[in-house]
C-alpha positions as CSV (number, residue, x, y, z in Angstrom):
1,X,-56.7,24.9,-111.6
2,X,-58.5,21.4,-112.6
3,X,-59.8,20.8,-116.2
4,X,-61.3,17.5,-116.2
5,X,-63.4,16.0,-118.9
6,X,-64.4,19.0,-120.9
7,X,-64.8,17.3,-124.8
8,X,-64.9,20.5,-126.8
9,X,-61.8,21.9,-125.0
10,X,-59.5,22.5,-127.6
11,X,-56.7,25.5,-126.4
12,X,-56.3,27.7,-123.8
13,X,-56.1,30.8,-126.0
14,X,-58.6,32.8,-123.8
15,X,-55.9,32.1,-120.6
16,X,-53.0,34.3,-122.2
17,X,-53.0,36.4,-119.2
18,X,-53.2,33.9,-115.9
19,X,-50.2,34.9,-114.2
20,X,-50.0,32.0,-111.4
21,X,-52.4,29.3,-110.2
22,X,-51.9,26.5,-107.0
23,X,-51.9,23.2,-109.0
24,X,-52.5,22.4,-112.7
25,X,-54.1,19.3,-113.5
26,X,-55.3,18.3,-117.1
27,X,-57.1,15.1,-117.5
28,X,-59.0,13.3,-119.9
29,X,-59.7,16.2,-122.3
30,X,-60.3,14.8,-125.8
31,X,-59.6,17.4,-127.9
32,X,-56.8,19.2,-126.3
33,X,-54.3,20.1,-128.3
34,X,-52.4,23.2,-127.4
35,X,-51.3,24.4,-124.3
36,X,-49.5,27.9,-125.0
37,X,-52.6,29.7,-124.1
38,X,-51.2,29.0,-120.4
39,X,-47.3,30.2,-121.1
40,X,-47.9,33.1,-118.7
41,X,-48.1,30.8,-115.6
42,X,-45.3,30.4,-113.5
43,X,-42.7,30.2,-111.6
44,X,-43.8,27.9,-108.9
45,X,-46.7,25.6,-109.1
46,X,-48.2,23.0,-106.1
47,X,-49.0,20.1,-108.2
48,X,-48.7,19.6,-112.3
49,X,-50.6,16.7,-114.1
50,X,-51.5,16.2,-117.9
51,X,-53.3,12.8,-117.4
52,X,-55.2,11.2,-120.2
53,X,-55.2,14.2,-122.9
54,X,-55.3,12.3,-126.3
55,X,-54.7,14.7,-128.8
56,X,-51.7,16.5,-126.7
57,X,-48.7,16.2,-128.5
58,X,-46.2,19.0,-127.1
59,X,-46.4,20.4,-123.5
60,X,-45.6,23.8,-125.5
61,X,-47.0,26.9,-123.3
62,X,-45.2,25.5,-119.9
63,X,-42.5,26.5,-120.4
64,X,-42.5,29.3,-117.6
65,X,-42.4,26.4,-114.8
66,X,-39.7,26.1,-112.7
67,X,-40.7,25.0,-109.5
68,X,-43.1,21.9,-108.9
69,X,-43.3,21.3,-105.0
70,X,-45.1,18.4,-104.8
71,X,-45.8,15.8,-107.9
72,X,-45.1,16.2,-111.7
73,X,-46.9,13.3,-113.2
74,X,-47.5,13.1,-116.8
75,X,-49.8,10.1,-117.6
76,X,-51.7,7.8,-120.6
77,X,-51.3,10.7,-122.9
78,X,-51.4,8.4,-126.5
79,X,-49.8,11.1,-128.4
80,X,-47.4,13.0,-125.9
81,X,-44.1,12.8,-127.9
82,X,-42.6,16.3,-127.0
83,X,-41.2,17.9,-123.3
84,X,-38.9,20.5,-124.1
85,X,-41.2,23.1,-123.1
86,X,-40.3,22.0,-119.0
87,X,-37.1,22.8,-119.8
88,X,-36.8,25.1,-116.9
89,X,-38.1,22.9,-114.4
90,X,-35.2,22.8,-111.6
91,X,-37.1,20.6,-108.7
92,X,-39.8,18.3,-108.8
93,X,-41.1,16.9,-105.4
94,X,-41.8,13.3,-107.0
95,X,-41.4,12.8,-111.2
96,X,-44.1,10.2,-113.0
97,X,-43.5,9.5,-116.5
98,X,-46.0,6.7,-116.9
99,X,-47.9,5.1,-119.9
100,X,-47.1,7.9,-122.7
101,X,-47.5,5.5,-125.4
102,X,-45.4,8.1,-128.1
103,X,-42.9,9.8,-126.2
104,X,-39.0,8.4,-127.2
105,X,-36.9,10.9,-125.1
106,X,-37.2,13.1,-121.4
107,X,-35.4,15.9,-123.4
108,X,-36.7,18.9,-121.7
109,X,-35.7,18.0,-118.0
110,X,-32.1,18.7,-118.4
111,X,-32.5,21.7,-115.7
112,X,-34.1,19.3,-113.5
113,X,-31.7,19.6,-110.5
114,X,-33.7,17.9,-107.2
115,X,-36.3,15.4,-107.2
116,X,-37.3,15.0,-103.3
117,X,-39.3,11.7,-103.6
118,X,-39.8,9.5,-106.3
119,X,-38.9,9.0,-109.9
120,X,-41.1,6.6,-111.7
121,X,-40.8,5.9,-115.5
122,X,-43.2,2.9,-116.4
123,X,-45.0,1.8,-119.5
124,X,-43.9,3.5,-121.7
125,X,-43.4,1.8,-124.6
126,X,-40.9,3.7,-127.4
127,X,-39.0,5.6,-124.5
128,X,-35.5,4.5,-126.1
129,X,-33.1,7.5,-124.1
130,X,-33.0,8.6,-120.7
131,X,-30.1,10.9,-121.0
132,X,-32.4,13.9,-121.3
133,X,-32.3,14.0,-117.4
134,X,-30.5,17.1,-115.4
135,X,-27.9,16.0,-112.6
136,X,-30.1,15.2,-109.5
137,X,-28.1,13.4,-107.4
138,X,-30.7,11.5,-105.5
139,X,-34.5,10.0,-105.0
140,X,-36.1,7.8,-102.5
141,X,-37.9,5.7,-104.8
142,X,-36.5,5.0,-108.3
143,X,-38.8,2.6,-110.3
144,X,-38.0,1.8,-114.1
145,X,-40.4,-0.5,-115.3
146,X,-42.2,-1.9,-118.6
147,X,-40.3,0.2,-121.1
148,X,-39.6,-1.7,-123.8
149,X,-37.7,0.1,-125.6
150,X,-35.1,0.8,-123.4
151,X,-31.7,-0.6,-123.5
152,X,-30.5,0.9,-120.3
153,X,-30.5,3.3,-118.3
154,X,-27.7,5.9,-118.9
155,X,-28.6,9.6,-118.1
156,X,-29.7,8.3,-114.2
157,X,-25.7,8.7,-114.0
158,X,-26.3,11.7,-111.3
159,X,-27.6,9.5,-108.9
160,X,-25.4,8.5,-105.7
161,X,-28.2,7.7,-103.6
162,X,-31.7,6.2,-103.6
163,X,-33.2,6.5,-100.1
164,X,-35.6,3.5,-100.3
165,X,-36.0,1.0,-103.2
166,X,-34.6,0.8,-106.3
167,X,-36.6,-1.2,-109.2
168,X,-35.3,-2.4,-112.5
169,X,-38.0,-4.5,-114.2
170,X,-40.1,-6.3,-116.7
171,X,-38.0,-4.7,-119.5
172,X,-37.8,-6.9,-122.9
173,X,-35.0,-5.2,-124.7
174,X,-32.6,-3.8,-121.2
175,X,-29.0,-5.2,-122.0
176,X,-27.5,-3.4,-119.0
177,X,-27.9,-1.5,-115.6
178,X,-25.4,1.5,-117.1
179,X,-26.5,4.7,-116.2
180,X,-26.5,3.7,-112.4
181,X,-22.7,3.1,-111.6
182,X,-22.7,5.6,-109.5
183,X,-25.2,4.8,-106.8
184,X,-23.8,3.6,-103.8
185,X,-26.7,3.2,-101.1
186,X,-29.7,1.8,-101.3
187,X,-31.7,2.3,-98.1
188,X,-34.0,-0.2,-98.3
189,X,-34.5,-3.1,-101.3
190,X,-32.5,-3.6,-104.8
191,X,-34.7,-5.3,-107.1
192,X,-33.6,-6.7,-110.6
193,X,-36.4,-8.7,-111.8
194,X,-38.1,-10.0,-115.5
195,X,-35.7,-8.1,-118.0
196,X,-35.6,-10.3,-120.6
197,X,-32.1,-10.3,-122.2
198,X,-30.3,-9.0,-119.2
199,X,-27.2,-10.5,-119.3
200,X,-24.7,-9.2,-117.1
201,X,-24.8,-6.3,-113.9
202,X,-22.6,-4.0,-115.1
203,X,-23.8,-1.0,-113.6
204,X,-23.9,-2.0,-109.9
205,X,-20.4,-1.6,-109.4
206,X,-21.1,1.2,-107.1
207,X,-23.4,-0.2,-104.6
208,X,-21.8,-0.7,-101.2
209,X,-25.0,-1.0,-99.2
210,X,-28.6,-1.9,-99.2
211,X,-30.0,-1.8,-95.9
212,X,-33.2,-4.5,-96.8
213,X,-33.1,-6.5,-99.3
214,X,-31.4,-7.9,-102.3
215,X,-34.1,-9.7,-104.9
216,X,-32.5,-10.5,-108.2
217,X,-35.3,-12.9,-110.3
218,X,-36.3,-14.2,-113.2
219,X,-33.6,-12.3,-115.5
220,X,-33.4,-15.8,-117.9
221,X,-30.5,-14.3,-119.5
222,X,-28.8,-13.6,-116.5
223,X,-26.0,-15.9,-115.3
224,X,-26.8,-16.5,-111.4
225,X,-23.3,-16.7,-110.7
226,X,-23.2,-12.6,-111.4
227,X,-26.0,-12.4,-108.9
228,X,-24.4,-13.9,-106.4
229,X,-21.2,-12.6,-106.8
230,X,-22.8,-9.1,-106.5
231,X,-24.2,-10.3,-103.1
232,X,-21.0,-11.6,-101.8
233,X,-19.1,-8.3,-102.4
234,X,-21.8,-5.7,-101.2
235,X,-22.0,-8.0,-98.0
236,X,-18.6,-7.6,-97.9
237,X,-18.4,-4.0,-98.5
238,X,-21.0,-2.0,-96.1
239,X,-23.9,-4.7,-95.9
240,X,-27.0,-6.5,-96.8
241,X,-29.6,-5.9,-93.9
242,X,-32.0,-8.1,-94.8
243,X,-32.6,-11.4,-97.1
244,X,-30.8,-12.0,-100.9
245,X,-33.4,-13.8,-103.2
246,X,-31.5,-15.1,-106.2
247,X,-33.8,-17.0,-108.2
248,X,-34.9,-17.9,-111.7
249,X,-32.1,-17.0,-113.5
250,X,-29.6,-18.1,-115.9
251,X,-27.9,-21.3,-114.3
């Protein structure tokens, strides 16, 4: 079910009985505010998006969800500042939380148990917390970007594994990595770049292997000796497959 651009939209109070639908997308619906004329649908959806809804504070009415199979994005909604109602969401093919300019916390995705793909949280700018996450225990991609309220990034401390890149960056307020000392393989590029006040790598104990590449830059806070003592040992360990670019750091 797509809803795009309807301006008078309002609720889905006339909805109360749709049982199940493929996907769900929501975008750029002016006046949406209330979603609990849809809390019938469920188990399983395709696809879920709520994209560009300005008035949408709570995702109230979703709460029957419990299995996305492809891509959970939520996106650019101004006001978006409540989640609990995914709170039975147990697998997500690929998680986007990306440009929700009021949302503080991911409480409500403490079930979350699998995410097959990626996990992106990017521009969001009050997200202070992470720990609202449920115990997967591994993604491909895992991008944390542009949130400049975060301080770090406890609650990812599930993760043992991310299958392709792992992305720290652009983060004005991120005093450490903690939340991923338990990864231990990267399988292809570590990335650590533009956090303003970063100032040590605790956190990256773990990691024992990225099969690409190591880029650690412009972190001005960040003494390069730490950077390139992290290189040494995780070439030591299991490996570095590809190049180390330590630059722009704290000399």
């Amino acid at each position: 079910m797509r809803v795009f651009e309807l301006p008078l939209l309002t609720d889905f109070d006339g909805l109360t009985h749709l049982d199940s639908v493929g996907s769900l997308d929501l975008r750029r619906n002016t006046r949406l505010r209330d979603l609990r004329g849809l809390g019938s649908i469920g188990p399983t959806v395709l696809e879920l998006t709520i994209r560009e809804n300005p008035e949408l504070r709570s995702l109230a009415g979703l709460d029957g969800i419990e299995w996305v199979s492809t891509r959970l994005s939520l996106k650019d909604n101004s006001r978006l500042e409540d989640i609990a109602a995914l709170s039975s969401i147990r697998f997500a093919g690929s998680l986007s939380i990306t440009g929700n300019a009021a949302l503080t916390n991911v409480d409500g995705l403490g079930s979350l148990r699998r995410i097959a793909v990626d996990l992106e949280i990017i521009d969001n700018p009050v997200l202070a917390d992470l720990t609202g996450f449920g115990p997967f225990d591994r993604v491909n991609f895992l991008r944390v970007s542009n949130n400049q309220s975060l301080v770090n990034l406890k609650g990812l401390e599930a993760i043992t594994r991310v299958g392709a890149e792992l992305l720290v960056s652009e983060h004005p307020r991120l005093e450490s990595l903690q939340g991923l000392e338990n990864v231990e393989q990267v399988g292809l590029n570590l990335r650590i770049l533009e956090n303003a006040i970063l100032g040590n790598l605790q956190g990256l104990e773990g990691i024992n292997r990225i099969a690409r590449n190591l880029v650690i830059f412009d972190n001005p806070s960040l003494p390069s000796e730490l950077a390139r003592s992290l290189a040494e040992r995780v070439a030591a360990d299991g490996g570095i497959g590809g190049k180390v670019d330590i630059a722009g750091n704290r000399q």
